[in-house]
ROKOLDO-904186 format. One record per residue (C-alpha): x, y, z. Coordinates in Angstrom, 2 decimals. Layout:
! residues N
((X; Y; Z))
...
//
This chain:
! residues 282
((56.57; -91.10; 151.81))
((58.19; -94.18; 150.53))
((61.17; -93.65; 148.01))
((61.84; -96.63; 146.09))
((65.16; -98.20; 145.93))
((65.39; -97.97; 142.15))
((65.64; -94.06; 142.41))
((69.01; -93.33; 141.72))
((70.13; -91.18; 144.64))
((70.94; -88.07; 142.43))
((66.73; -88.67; 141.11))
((65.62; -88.80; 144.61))
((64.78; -85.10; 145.48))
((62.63; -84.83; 142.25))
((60.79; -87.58; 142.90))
((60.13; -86.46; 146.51))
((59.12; -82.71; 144.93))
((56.82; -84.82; 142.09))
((55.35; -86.67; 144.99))
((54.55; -84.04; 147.71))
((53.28; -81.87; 144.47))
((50.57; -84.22; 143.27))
((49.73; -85.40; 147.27))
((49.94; -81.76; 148.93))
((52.08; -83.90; 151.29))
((49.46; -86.09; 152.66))
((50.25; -89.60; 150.67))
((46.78; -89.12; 149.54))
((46.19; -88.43; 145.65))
((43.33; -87.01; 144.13))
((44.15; -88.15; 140.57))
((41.88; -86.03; 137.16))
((41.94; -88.79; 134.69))
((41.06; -87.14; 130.88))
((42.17; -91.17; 129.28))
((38.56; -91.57; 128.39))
((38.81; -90.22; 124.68))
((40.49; -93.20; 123.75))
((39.22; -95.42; 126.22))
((35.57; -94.79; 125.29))
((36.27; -92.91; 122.21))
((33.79; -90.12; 121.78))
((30.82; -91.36; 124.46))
((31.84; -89.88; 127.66))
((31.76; -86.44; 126.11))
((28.44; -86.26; 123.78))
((25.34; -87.16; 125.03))
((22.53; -86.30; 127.02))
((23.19; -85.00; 130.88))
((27.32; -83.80; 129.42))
((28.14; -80.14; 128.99))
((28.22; -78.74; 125.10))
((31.98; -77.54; 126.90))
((33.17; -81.11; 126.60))
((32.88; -82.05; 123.06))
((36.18; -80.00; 122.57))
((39.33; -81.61; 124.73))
((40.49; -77.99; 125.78))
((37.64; -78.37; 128.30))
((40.08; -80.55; 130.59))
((42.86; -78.87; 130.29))
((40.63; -75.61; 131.12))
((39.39; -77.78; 134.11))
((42.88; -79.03; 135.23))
((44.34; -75.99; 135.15))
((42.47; -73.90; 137.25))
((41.46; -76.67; 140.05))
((42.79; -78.13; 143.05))
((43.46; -81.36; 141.80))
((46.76; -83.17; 142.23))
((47.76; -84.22; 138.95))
((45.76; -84.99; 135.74))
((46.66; -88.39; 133.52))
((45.90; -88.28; 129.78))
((47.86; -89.54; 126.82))
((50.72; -88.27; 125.47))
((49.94; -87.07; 122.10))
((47.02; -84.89; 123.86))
((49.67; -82.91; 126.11))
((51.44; -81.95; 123.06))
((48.79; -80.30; 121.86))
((47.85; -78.33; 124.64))
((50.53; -78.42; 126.97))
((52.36; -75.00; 125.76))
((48.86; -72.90; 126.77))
((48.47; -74.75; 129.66))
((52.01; -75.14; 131.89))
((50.85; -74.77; 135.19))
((49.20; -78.47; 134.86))
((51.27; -81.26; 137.15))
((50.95; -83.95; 133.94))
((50.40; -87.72; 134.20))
((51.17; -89.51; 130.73))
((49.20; -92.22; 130.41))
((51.70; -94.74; 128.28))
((49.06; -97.25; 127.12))
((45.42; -97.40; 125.90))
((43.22; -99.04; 124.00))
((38.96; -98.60; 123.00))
((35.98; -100.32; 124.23))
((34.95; -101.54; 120.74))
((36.46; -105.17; 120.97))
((34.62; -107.41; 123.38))
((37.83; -109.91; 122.44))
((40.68; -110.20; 125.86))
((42.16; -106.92; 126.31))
((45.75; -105.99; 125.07))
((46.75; -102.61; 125.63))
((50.71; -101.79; 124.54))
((52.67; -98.36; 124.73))
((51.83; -95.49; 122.42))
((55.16; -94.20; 122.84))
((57.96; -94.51; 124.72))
((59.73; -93.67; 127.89))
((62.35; -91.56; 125.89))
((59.85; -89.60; 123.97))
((58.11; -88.87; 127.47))
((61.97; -87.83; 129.14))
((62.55; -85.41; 126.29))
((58.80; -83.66; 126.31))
((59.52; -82.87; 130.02))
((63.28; -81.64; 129.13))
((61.66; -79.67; 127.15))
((59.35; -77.88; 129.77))
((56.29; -79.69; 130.25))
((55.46; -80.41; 133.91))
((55.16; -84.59; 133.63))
((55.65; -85.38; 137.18))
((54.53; -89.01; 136.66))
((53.25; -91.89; 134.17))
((50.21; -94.32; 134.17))
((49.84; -97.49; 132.76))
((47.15; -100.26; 132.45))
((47.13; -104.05; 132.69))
((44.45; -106.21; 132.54))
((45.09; -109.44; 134.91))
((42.74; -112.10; 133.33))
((43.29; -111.64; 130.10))
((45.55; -114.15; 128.05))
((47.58; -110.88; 126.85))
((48.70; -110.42; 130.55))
((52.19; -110.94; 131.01))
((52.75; -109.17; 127.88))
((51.03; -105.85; 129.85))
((52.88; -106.91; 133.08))
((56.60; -106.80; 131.53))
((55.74; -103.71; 129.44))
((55.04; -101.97; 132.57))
((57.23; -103.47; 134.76))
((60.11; -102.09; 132.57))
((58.18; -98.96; 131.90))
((57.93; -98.36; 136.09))
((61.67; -99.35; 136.52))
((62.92; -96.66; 133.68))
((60.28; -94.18; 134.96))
((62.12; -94.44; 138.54))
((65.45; -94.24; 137.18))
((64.19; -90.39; 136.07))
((62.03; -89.78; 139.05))
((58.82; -90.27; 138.13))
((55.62; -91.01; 139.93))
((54.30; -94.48; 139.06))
((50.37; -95.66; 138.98))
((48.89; -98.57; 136.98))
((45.61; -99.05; 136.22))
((44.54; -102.49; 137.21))
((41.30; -104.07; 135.87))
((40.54; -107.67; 136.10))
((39.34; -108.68; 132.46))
((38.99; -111.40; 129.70))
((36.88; -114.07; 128.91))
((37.55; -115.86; 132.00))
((36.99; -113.08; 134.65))
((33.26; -113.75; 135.19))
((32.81; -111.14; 137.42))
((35.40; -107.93; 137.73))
((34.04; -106.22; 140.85))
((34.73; -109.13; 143.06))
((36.52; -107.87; 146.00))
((38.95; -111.06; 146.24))
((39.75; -110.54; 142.74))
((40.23; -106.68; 142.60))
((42.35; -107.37; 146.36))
((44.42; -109.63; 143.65))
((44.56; -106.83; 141.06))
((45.99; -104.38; 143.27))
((48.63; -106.80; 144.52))
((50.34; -106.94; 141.01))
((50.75; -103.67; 140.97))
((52.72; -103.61; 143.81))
((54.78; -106.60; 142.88))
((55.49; -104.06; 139.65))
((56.82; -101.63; 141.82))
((53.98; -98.87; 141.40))
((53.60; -95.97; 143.84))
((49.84; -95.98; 143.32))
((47.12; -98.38; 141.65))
((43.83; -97.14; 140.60))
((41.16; -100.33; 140.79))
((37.49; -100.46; 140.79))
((35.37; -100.18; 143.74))
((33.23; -103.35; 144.69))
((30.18; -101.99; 144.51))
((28.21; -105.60; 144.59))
((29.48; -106.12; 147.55))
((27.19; -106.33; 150.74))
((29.45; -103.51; 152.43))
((31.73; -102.28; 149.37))
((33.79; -99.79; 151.28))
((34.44; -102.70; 154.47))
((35.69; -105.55; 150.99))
((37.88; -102.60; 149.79))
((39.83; -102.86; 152.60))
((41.58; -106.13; 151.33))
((42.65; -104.60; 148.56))
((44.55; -101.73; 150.62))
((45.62; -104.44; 152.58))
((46.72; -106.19; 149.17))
((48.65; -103.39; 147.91))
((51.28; -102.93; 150.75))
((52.63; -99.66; 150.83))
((51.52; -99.03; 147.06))
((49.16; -96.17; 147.35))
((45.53; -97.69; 146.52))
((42.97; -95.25; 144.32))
((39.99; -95.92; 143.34))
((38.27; -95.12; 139.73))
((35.49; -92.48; 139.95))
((33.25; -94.63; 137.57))
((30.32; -93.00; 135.61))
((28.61; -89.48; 136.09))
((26.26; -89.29; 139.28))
((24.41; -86.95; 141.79))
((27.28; -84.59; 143.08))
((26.14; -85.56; 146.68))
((25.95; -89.21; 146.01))
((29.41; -89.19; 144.10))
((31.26; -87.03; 147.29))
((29.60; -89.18; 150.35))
((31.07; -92.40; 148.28))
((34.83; -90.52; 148.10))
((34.73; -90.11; 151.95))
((33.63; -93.57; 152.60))
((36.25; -94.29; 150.65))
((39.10; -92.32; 152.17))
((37.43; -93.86; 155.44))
((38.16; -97.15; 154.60))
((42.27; -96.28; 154.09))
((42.21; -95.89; 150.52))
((45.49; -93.17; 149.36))
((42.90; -90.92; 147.30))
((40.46; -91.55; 143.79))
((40.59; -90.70; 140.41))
((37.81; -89.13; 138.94))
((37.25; -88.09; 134.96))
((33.74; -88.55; 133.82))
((31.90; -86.89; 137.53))
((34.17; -83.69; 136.43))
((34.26; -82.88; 133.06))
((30.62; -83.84; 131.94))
((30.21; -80.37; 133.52))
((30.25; -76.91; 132.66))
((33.77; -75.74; 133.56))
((32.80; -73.57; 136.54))
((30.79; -76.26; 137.86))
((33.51; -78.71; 138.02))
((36.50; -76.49; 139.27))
((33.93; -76.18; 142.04))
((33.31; -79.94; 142.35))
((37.26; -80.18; 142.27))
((37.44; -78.50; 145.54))
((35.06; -80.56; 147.22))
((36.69; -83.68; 146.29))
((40.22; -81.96; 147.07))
((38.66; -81.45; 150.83))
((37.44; -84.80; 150.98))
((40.65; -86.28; 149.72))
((43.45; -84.20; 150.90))
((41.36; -82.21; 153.94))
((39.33; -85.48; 154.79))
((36.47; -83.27; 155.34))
((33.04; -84.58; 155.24))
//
């Protein structure tokens, strides 16, 4: 485990206990993201093929609190809500987020800030961590990049577990799953000081588990994820997380393969993933 040097040494021991809780002490994270509503407002949760359980956003909660999953990342405003019923629940807040209605270069600024996220867990709530997003490419981008470089830096000062999100996009990326670009995507985040960075897998690539491994290589001893992507055969969806974890990646996030199903169907699929990730079972 790799304690950054901007944990003051009185933080240190709580963000050692936030990281061996959401990586069962392997380094390896197996990350729930529930972001989507606002990501892609209302469509990953109505619609042919998704449970009737996940039109209403208790269904994750339900789901993250009685899985084996090592933390779960949604906004901040959505904890509140639910976070009093649902304790047990290692929290990620996701700071930023925008939709997927604007086709225009990305910008996506803090909903709240680092304060309001200090005081909600001095107040009880399990946060052991926060997420962020940038979008290299766009002409927004060093706006995103200071926002969460500060964000990361204030996080550490209260030992907090830091991933970004890192998504090449804007009118000049012509194509975001390039593995030379996504290796570049994943090296920001590291130059930002994150503990972990969720990109995209290259799935156009000839071999896109062998062009991941740039992108590990990229990221240094930042902890590279990768996102779960849309809903598809359970089978399909697990053998791609071990080829994954084969390659060296630290774990995946996964939100849409989960909660599209009914809720005992996806604490099961939880536990499969949970072996593949933290167990590296087949």
């Amino acid at each position: 485990m790799i304690i950054p040097s901007d944990i003051p040494n009185q933080k240190q021991s709580t963000f050692s206990q936030n990281y061996q809780n959401i990586t069962k002490g392997t380094n390896k994270l197996f990350l729930f993201a529930g972001d989507q509503k606002i990501e892609h407002l209302n469509d990953d949760y109505f619609g042919k093929n998704i449970t009737q359980e996940d039109k209403n956003p208790e269904h994750l909660f339900q789901i993250a609190s009685q899985s084996e999953i090592g933390c779960f990342a949604t906004q901040y405003g959505l904890i509140t809500r639910y976070a009093n019923k649902y304790p047990n629940i290692p929290y990620i807040v996701k700071v930023n987020s925008k939709t997927n209605a604007t086709k225009m270069d990305p910008l996506s600024k803090a909903l709240v800030d680092i304060e309001d996220i200090i005081k909600l867990r001095d107040n009880g709530v399990n946060i052991v961590g926060i997420g962020y997003t940038i979008y290299p490419g766009s002409k927004y981008e060093n706006q995103m990049f200071s926002e969460a470089g500060r964000l990361i830096a204030a996080a550490h000062r209260e030992g907090l577990v830091t991933i970004i999100w890192s998504y090449p996009r804007g009118k000049h990326i012509t194509d975001e799953t390039d593995p030379h670009l996504i290796a570049g995507a994943a090296g920001i985040a590291a130059c930002l000081g994150a503990d972990f960075v969720k990109v995209n897998l290259p799935r156009k690539a000839e071999d896109p588990y062998e062009a991941l491994k740039e992108a590990i290589q990229a990221a240094g001893n930042t902890g590279l994820i990768t996102a779960g992507g849309s809903s598809k055969p359970a089978k399909e969806f697990l053998d791609q997380t071990a080829k994954i974890q084969h390659a060296g990646a630290a774990g995946s996030a996964v939100g849409r393969n989960i909660h599209q199903k009914p809720l005992k169907e996806a604490i099961e699929f939880c536990s499969e993933i949970a072996k593949t990730v933290y167990h590296q079972k087949s």
